[in-house]
C-alpha positions as CSV (number, residue, x, y, z in Angstrom):
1,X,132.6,57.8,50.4
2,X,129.1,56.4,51.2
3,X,128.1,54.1,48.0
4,X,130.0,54.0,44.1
5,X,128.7,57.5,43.2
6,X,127.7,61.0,44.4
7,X,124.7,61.0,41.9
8,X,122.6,58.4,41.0
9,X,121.5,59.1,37.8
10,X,121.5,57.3,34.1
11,X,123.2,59.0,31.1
12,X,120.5,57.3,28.9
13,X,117.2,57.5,29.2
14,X,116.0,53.8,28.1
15,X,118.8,52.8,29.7
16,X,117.2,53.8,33.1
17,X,113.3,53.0,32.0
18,X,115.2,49.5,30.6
19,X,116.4,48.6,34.1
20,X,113.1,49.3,35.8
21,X,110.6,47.8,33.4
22,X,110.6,44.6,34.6
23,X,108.9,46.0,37.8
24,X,107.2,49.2,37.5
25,X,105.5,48.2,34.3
26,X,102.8,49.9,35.6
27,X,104.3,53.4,35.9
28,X,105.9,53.1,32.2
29,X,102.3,52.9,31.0
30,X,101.8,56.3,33.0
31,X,104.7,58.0,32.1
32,X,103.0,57.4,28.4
33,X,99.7,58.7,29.0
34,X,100.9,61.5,31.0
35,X,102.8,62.8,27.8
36,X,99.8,62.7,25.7
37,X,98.0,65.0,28.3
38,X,100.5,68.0,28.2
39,X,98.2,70.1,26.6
40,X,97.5,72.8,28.7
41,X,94.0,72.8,27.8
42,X,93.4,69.0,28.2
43,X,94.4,68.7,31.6
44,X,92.7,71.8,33.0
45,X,89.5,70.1,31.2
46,X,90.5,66.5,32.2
47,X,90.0,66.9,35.9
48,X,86.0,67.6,35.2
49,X,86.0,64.3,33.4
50,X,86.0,62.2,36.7
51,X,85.9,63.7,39.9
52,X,83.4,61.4,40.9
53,X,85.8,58.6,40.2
54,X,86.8,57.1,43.5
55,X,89.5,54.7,43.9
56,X,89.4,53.1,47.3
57,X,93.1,54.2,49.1
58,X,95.7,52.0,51.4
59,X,94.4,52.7,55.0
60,X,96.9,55.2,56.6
61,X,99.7,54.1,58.9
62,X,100.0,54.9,62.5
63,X,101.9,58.3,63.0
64,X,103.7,57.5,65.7
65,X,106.2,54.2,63.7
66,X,107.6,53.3,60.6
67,X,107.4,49.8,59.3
68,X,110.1,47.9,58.8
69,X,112.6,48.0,56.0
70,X,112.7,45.8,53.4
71,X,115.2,42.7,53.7
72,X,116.6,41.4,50.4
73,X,118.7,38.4,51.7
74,X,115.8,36.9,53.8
75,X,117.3,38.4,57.4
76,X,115.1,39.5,60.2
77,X,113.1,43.1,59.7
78,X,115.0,45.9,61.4
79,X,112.7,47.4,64.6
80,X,110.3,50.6,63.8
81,X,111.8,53.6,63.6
82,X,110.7,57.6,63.6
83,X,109.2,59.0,60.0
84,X,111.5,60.4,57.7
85,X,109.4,63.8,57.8
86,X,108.7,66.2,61.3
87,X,104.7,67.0,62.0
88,X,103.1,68.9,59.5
89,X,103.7,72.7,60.1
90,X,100.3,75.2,60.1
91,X,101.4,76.6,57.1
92,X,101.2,73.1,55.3
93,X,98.1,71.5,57.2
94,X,95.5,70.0,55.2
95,X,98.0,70.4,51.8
96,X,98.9,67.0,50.2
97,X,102.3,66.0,49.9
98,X,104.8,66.4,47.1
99,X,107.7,64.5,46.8
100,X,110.0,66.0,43.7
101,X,113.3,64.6,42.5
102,X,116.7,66.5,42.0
103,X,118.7,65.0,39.2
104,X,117.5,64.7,35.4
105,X,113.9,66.0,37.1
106,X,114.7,69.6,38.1
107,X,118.6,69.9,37.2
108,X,121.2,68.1,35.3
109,X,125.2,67.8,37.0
110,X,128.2,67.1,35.5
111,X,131.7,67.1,36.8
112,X,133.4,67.5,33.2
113,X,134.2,71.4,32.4
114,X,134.1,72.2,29.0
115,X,137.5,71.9,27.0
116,X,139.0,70.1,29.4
117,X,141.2,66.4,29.4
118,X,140.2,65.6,32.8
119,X,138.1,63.1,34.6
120,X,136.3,62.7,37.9
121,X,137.8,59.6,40.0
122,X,136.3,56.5,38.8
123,X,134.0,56.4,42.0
124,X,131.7,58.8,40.3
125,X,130.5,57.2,37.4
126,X,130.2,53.5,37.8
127,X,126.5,54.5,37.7
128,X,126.3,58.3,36.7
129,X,127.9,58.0,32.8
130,X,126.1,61.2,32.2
131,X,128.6,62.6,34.7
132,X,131.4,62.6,32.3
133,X,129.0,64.7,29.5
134,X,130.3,68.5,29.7
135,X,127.9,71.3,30.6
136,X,129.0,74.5,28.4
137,X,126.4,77.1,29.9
138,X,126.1,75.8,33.6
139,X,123.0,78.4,35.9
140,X,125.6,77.1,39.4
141,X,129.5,75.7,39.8
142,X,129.2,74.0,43.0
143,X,132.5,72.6,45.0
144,X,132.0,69.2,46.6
145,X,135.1,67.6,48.4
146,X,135.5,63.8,48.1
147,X,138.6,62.2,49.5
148,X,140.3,65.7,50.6
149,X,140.1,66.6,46.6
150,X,138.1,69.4,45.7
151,X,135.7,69.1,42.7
152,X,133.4,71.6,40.5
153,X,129.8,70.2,39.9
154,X,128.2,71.8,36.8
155,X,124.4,72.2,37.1
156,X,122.5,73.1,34.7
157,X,118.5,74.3,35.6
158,X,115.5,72.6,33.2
159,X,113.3,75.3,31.8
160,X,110.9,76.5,33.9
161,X,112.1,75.1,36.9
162,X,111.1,78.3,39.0
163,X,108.0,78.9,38.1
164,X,107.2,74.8,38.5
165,X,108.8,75.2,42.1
166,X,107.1,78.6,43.0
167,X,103.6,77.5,42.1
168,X,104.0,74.2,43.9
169,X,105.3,75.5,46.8
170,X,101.9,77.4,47.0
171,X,99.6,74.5,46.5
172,X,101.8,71.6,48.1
173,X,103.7,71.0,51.2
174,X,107.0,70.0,48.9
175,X,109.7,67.6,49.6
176,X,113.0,67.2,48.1
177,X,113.9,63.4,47.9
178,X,117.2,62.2,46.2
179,X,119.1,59.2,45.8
180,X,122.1,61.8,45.7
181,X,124.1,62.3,48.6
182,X,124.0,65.2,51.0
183,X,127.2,66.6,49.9
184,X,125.9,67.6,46.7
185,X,122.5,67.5,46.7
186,X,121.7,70.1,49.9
187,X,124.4,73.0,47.9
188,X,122.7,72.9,44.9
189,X,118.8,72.7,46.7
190,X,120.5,76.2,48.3
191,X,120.9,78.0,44.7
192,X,118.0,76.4,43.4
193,X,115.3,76.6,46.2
194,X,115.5,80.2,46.5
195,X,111.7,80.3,48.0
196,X,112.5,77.7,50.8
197,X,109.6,75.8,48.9
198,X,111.2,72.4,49.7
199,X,109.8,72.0,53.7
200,X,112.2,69.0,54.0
201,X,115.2,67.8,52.2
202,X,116.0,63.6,52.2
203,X,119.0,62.5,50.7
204,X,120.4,59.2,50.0
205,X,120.8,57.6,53.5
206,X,116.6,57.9,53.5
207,X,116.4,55.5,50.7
208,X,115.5,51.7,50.7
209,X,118.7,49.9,48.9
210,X,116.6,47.1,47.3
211,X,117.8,44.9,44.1
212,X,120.3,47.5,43.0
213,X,118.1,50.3,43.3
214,X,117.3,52.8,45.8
215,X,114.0,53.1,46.2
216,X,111.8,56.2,48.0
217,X,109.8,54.2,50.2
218,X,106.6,56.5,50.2
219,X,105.4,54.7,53.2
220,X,108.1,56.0,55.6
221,X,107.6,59.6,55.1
222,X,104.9,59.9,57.9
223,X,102.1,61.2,55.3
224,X,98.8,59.6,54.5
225,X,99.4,58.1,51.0
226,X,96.1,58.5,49.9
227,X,97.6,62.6,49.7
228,X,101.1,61.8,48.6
229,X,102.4,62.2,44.9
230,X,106.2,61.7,44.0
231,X,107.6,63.6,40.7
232,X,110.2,61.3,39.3
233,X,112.2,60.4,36.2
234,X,112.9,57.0,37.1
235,X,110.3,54.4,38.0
236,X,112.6,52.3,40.3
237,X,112.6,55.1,42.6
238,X,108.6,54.9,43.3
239,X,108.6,50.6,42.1
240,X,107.2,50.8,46.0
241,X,104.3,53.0,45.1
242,X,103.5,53.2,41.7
243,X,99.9,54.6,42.1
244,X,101.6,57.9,43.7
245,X,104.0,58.8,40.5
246,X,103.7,61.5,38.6
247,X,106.2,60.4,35.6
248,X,108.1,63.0,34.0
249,X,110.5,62.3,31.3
250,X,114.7,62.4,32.3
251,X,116.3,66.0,31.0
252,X,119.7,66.6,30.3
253,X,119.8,70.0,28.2
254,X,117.0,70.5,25.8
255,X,116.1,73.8,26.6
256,X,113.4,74.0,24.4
257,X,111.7,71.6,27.3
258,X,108.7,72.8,28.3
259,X,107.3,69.7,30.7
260,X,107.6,71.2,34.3
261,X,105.4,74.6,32.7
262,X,103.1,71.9,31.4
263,X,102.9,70.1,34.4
264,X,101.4,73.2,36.6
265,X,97.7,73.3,35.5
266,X,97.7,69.4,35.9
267,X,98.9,69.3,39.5
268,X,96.2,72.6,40.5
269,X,93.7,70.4,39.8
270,X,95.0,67.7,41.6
271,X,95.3,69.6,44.7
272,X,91.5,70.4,44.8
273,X,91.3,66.6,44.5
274,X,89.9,64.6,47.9
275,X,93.0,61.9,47.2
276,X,95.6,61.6,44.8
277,X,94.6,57.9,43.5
278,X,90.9,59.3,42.1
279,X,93.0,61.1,39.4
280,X,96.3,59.0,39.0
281,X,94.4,55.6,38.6
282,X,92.0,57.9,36.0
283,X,95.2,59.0,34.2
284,X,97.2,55.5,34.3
285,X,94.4,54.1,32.4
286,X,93.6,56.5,29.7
């Protein structure tokens, strides 16, 4: 078993804002203002409010390198490596970038069947609590093997979820990026990607392990940043890039939720936008 747990998600939501305050206080005050703008109506107006804002961007990378992970116990930098992501395709060129989360931002898992006395082994919850919280009404049952044992993942789909994929799959080139591992997380892309909308799929092993958290180094994707945006419902997964986020609240099984629908106006007017940091800065600060 690669790591304590198969999904790395929180059960509670200010649990998992809680842990990552102390550094991404920035992206809490985002995730904030981003929930007073769901108003259809607002954000299709809101983009006509600045567009001659201009926020000066990190200069782009070379494309050929990576730079070198971080180091938490002060050892020497590992040597460059190849980007996480292949060349752009001509279907995607001159798109910017979307990086979207799995767990508690499209879906919600659990290994718990209704009615039922049993548990998953201990190794899947020492982080994942919501794991043990029975899904009655689950869209895909998917089998994931750990240890020669057979177990049923429950996923349950948040409202709107296709439409939110479809439409982006039309204006962005889309990424799926999870601190999940493969095991689960590439199944349940299968039965939910139905478009092939996600151009790449990163998993777990693609994430920078730094102060308990693994963090989706933005920087390693082999994109220009200044036309990258990550969806997310945790800010210690983007405490790297901060200015990129698109916060979106963590989902378990309201399904009266209505943020991914509310979300699609926003994110057409940020793809007519020259960079992604003339409208996040905007909407950090208001």
């Amino acid at each position: 078993m690669d790591g304590p747990a198969i999904i790395t998600q929180v059960a509670n939501p200010k649990e998992d804002e809680g842990r990552a305050r102390g550094a991404s206080e920035k992206a809490s005050h985002c995730n904030v203002s981003l929930k007073k703008q769901r108003n259809r109506s607002i954000l299709s107006s809101f983009f006509c409010c600045f567009r001659d804002y201009n926020v000066e961007a990190p200069p782009a990378s070379s494309p050929s390198v990576l730079p070198p992970l971080v180091e938490e116990n002060g050892g020497l930098p590992k040597p460059p490596a190849k980007y996480l992501l292949p060349e752009v395709t001509v279907l995607d060129y001159g798109k910017k970038c979307v990086v979207i989360d799995l767990d508690e931002t499209l879906v919600h898992s659990s290994f718990k069947e209704p009615g039922t006395l049993q548990h998953p082994p201990d190794l899947f919850f020492p982080i994942v609590n919501t794991l043990v919280q029975p899904i009655s009404n689950a869209d895909f049952i998917v089998p994931v093997e750990i240890d020669g044992t057979i177990h049923q993942v429950y996923v349950l789909k948040r409202p709107h979820v296709d439409e939110f994929l479809q439409r982006m799959g039309q204006l962005f080139e889309c990424v799926l990026f999870t601190a999940s591992l493969a095991k689960y997380a590439d199944p349940v892309a299968d039965l939910l990607d139905r478009w092939g909308v996600f151009r790449a799929r990163l998993f777990r092993e693609s994430c920078v392990f730094h102060r308990g958290n693994y963090v989706k180094d933005l920087s390693r994707l082999g994109r220009e940043l200044s036309k990258v945006i990550i969806v997310d419902n945790s800010p210690a997964s983007y405490i790297f890039h901060p200015e990129n986020a698109v916060p979106v609240q963590s989902w378990f099984d309201d399904m009266t939720d209505t943020e991914l629908l509310d979300l699609i106006p926003f994110f057409e007017g940020l793809s007519r936008e020259d960079d992604v940091y003339s409208v996040l800065h905007r909407l950090c600060n208001r």
